[in-house]
N, C-alpha and C positions, 0 to 999 in steps of 0.2 A: 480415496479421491485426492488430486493432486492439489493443489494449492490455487493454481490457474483454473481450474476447474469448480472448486468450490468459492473464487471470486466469483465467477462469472454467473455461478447459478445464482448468486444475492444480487447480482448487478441485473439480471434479467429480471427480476418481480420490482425494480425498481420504476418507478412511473418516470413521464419522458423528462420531467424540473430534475428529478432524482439522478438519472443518469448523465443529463447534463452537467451538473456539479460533478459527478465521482470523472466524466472525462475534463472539465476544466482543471481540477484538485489534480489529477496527475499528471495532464500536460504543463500545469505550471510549476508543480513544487516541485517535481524530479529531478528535472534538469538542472534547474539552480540550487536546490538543496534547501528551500524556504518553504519547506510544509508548514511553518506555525504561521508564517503570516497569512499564509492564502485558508487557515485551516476555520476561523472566524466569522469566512462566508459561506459555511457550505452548513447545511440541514442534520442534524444529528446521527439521525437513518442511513444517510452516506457516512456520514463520520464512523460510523460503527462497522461498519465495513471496509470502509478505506484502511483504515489503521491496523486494525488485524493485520490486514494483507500486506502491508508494508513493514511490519514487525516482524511474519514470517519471513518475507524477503530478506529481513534484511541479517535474521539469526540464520537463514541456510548461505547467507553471502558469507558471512562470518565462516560457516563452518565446510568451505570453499576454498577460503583461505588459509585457513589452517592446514586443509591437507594437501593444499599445494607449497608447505613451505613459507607461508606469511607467520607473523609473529600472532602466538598462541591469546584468546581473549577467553575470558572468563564468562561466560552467560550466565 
């Protein structure tokens, strides 16, 4: 299962308060890069899902990088 795909099936058994937070958590920490401040308001149950997902993201961005010629990181 891809990654997007196993977001989305936790994001669906989420109730409507639930998913509400997991879409304000990414429309606002993403863009500006301030996941810990907005991370504070959001319910555990999203939290434990947001954060996976965004840990995976961002170890295949890493390793994206690398094989396009960016400077090598250590995971």
């Amino acid at each position: 299962m891809s990654m997007i795909d196993d977001f989305m099936s936790k994001v669906i058994d989420l109730d409507e308060k639930e998913k509400e937070e997991t879409i304000l958590f990414l429309a606002n920490a993403l863009p500006c890069g301030k996941a810990i401040d907005f991370i504070g308001g959001i319910s555990h149950k999203v939290m434990f899902i947001v954060l996976p997902f965004l840990t995976d993201i961002a170890i295949e961005s890493i390793k994206n990088k690398e094989t396009k010629g960016g400077e090598k990181v250590e995971i």
